[in-house]
VONUNU-309459 format. One record per residue: residue number from 1; residue in three letters; x, y, z of N, C-alpha, C, O in turn. Coordinates in nm, 3 decimals, decimal comma. Example, Ala and Ser with C-alpha at 12.3 -4.5 7.8 and 13.67 -1.06 7.14 Angstrom:
# VONUNU-309459
{r 1; ala; {1,319; -0,569; 0,780}; {1,230; -0,450; 0,780}; {1,320; -0,330; 0,780}; {1,424; -0,332; 0,846}}
{r 2; ser; {1,285; -0,225; 0,708}; {1,367; -0,106; 0,714}; {1,290; 0,003; 0,787}; {1,341; 0,114; 0,804}}
This chain:
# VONUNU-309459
{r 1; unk; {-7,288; -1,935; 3,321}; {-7,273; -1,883; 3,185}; {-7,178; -1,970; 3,103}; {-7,178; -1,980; 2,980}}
{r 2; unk; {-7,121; -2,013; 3,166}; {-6,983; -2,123; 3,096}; {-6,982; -2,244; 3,117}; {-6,880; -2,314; 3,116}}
{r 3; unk; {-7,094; -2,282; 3,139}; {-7,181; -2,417; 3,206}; {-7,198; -2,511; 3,035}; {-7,192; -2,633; 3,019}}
{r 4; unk; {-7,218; -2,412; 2,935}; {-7,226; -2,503; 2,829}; {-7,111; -2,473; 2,753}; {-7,137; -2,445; 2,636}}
{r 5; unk; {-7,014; -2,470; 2,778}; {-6,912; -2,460; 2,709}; {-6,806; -2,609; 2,777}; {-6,800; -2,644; 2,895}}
{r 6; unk; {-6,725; -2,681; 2,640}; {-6,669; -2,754; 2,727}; {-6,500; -2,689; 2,739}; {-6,473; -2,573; 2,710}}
{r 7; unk; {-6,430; -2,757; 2,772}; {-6,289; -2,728; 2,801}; {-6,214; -2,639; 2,692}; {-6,173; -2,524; 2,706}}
{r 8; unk; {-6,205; -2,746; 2,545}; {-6,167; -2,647; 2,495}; {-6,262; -2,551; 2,403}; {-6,202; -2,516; 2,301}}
{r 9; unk; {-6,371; -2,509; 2,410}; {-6,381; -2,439; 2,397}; {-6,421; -2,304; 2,462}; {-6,473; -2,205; 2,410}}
{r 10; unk; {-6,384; -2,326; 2,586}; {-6,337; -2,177; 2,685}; {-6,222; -2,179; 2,658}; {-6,186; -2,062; 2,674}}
{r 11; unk; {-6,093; -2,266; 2,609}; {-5,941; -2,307; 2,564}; {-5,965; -2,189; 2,458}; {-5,905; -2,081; 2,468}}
{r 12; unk; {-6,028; -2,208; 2,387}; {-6,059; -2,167; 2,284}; {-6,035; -1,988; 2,274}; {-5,953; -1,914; 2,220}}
{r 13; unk; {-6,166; -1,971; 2,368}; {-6,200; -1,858; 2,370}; {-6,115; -1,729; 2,471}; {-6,087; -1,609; 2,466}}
{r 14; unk; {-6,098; -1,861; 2,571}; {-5,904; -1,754; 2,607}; {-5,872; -1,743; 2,550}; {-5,875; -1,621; 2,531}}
{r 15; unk; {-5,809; -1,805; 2,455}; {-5,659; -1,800; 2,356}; {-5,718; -1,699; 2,262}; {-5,635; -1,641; 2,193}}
{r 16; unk; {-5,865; -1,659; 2,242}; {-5,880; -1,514; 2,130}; {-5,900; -1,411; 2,214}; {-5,848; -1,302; 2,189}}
{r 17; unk; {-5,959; -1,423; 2,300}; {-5,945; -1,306; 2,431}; {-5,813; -1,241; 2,394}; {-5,796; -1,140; 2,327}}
{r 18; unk; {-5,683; -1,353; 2,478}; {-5,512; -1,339; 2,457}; {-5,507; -1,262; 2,322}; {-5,476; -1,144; 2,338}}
{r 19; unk; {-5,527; -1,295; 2,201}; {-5,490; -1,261; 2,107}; {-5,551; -1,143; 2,046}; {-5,501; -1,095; 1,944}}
{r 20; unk; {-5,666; -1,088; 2,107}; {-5,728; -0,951; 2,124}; {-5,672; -0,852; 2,229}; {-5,663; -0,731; 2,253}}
{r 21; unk; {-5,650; -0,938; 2,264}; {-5,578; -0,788; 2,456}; {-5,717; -0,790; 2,473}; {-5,745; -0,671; 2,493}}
{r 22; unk; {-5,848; -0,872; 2,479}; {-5,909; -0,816; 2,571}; {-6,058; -0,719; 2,515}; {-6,162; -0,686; 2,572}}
{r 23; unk; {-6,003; -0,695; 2,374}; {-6,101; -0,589; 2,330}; {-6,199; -0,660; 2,253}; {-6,188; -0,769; 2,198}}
{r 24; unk; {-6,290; -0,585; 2,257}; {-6,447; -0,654; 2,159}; {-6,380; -0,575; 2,036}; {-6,361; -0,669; 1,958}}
{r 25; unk; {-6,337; -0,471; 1,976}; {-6,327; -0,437; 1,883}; {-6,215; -0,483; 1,739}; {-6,232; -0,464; 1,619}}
{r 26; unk; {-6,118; -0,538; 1,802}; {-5,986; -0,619; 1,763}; {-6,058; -0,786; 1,661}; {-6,154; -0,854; 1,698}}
{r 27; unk; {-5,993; -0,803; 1,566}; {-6,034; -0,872; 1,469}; {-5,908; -0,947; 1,401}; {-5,838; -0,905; 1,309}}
{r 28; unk; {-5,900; -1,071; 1,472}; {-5,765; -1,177; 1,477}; {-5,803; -1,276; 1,352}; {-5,920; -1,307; 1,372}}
{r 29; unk; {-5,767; -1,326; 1,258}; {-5,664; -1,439; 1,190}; {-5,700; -1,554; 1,282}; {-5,714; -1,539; 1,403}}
{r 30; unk; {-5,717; -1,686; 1,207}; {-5,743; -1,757; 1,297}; {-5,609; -1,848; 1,343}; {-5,616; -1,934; 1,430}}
{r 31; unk; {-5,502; -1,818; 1,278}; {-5,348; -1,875; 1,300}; {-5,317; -1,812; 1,452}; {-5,255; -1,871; 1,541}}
{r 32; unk; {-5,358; -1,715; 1,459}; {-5,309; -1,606; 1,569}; {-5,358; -1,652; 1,705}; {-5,301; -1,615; 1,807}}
{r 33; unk; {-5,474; -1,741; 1,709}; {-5,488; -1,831; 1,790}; {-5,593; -1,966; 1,799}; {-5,682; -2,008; 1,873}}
{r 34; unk; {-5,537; -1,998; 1,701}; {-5,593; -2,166; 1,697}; {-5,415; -2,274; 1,716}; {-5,404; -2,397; 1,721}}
{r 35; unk; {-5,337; -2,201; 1,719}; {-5,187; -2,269; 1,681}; {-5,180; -2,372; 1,820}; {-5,139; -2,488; 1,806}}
{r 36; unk; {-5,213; -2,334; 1,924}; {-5,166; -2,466; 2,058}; {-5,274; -2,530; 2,009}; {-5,253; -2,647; 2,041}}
{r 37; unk; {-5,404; -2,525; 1,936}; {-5,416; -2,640; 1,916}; {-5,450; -2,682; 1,771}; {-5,543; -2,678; 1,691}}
{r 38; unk; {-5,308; -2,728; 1,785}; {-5,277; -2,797; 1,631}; {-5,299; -2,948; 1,644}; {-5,344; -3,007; 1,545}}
{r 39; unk; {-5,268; -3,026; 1,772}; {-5,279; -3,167; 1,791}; {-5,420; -3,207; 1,771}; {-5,438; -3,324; 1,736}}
{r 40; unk; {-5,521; -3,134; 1,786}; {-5,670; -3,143; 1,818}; {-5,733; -3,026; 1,701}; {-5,840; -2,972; 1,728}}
{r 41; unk; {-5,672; -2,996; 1,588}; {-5,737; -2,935; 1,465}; {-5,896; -3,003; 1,440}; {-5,970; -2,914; 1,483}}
{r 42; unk; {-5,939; -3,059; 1,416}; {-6,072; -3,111; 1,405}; {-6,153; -3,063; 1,502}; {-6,241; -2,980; 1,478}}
{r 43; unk; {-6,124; -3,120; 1,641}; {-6,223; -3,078; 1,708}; {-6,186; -2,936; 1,774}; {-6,275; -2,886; 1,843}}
{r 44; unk; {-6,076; -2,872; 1,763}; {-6,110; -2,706; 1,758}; {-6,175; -2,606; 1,662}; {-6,216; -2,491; 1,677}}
{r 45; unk; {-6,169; -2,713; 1,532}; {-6,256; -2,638; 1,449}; {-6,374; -2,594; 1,406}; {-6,418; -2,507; 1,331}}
{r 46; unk; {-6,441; -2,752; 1,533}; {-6,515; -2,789; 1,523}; {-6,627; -2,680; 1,667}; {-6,749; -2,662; 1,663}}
{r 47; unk; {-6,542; -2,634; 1,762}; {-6,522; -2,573; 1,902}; {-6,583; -2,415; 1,837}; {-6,693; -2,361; 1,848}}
{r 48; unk; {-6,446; -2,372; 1,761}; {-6,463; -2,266; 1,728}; {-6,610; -2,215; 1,646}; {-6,677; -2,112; 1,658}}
{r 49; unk; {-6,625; -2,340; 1,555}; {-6,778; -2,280; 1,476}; {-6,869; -2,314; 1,608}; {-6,941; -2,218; 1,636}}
{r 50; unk; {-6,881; -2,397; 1,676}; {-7,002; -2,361; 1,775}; {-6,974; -2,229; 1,885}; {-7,070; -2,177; 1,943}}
{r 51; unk; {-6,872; -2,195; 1,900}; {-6,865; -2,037; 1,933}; {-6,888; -1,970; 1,852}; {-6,941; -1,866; 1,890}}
{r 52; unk; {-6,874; -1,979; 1,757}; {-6,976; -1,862; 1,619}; {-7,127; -1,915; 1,687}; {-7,191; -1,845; 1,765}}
{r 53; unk; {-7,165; -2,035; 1,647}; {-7,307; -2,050; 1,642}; {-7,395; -2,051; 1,765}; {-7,516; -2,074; 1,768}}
{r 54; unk; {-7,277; -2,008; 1,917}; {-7,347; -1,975; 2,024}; {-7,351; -1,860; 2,062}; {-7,395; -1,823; 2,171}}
{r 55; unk; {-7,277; -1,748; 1,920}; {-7,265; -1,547; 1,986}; {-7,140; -1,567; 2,069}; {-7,114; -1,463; 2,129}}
{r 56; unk; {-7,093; -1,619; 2,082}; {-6,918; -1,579; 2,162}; {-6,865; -1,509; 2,082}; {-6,821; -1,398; 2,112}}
{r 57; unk; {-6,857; -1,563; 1,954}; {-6,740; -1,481; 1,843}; {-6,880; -1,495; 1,702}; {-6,974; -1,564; 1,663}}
{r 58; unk; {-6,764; -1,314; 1,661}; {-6,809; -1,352; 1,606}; {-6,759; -1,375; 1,453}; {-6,639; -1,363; 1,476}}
{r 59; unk; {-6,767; -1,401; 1,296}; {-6,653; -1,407; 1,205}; {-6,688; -1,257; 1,102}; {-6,800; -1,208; 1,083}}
{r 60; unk; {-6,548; -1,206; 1,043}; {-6,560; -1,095; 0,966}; {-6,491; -1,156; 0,877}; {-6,400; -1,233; 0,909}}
{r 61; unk; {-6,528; -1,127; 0,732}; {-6,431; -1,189; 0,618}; {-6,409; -1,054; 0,557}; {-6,490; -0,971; 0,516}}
{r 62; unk; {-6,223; -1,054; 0,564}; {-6,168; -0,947; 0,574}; {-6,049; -0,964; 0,428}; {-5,956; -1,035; 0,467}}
{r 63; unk; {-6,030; -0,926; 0,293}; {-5,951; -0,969; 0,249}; {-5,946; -1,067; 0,186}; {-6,033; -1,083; 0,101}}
{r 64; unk; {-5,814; -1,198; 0,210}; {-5,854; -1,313; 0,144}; {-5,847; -1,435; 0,261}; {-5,835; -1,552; 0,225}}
{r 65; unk; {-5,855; -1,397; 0,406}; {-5,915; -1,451; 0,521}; {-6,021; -1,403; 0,615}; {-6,059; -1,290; 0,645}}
{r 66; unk; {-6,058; -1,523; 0,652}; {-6,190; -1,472; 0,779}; {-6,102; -1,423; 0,908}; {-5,991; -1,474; 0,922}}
{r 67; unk; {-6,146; -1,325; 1,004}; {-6,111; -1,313; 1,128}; {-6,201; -1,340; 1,223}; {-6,315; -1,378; 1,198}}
{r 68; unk; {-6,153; -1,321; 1,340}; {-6,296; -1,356; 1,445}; {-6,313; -1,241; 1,551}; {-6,235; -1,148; 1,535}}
{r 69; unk; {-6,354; -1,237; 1,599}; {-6,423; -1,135; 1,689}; {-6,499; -1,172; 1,827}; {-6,595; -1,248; 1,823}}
{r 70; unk; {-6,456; -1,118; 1,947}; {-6,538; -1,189; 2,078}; {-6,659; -1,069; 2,058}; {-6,631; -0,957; 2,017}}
{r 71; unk; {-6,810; -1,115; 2,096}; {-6,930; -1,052; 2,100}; {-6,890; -1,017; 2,272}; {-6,792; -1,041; 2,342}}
{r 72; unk; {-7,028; -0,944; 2,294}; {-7,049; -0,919; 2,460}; {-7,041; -1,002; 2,545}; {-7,001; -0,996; 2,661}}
{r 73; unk; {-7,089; -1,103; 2,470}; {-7,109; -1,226; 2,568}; {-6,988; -1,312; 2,568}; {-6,960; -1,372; 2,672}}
{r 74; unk; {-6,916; -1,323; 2,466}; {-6,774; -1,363; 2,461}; {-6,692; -1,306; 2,550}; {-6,635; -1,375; 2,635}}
{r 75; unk; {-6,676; -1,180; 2,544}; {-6,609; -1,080; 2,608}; {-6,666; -1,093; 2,799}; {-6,571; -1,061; 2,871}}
{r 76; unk; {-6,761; -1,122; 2,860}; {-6,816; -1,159; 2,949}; {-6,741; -1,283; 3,017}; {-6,688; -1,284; 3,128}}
{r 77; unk; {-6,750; -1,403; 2,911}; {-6,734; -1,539; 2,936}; {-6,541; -1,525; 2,982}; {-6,483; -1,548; 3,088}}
{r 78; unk; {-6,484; -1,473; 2,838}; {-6,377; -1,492; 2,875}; {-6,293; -1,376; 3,028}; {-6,185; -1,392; 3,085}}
{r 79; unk; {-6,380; -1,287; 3,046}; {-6,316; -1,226; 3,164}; {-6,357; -1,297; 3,265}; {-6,264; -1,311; 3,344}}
{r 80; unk; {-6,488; -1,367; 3,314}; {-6,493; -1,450; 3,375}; {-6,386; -1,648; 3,390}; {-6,379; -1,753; 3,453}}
{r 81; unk; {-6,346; -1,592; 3,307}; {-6,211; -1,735; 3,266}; {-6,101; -1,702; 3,343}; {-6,029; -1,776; 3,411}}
{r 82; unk; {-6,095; -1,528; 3,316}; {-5,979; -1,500; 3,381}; {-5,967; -1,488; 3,491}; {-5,858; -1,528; 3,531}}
{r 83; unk; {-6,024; -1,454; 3,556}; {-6,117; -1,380; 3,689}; {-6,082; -1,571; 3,788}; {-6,037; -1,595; 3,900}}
{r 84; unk; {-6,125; -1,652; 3,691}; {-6,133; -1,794; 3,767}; {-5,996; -1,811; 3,760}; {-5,980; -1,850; 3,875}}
{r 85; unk; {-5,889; -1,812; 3,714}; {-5,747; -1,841; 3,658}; {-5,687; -1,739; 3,789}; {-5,606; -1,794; 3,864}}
{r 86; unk; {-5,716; -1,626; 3,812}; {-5,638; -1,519; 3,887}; {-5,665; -1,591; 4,033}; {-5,568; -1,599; 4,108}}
{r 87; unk; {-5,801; -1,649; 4,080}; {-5,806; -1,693; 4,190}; {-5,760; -1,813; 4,229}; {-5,732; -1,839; 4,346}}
{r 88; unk; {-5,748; -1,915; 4,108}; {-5,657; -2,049; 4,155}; {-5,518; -1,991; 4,165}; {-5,442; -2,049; 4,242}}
{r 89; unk; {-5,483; -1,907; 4,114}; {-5,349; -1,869; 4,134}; {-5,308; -1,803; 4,295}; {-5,188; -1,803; 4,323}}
{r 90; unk; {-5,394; -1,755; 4,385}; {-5,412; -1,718; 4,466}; {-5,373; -1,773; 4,541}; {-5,389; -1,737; 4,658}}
């Protein structure tokens, strides 16, 4: 399932997981977690719209910013991230 995703953008999609706790329903700012990667702005930005355009996340324009949102399949991918992270730790 995470076979077409590259580094950072499972980077990616942890770090909104993190910044959701986890929930499909929670609707983050994209400061709230795009900030570790500030060195690589282009191509996270670039990360993040192909997680829009693959159903991971998804965007709500809320106000006078967009937020993002993990879909099912987001929400899938990134517990499986974690799930891989808990066992190298092992």
């Amino acid at each position: 399932m995470t076979d077409e995703l590259t580094e950072l953008e499972k980077a990616i999609l942890a770090s909104i997981c993190a910044a959701t706790g986890g929930s499909k329903a929670a609707h983050v700012p994209k400061q709230y977690f795009m900030r570790k990667f500030q060195k690589q702005s282009k191509l996270a930005k670039r990360a993040l719209h192909r997680l829009v355009s693959l159903g991971y996340v998804v965007q709500h324009p809320t106000g006078g910013e967009m937020t993002y949102e993990l879909t099912q399949r987001g929400f899938e991918v990134c517990k499986a991230i974690r799930d891989n992270l808990r066992d190298l730790k092992a």
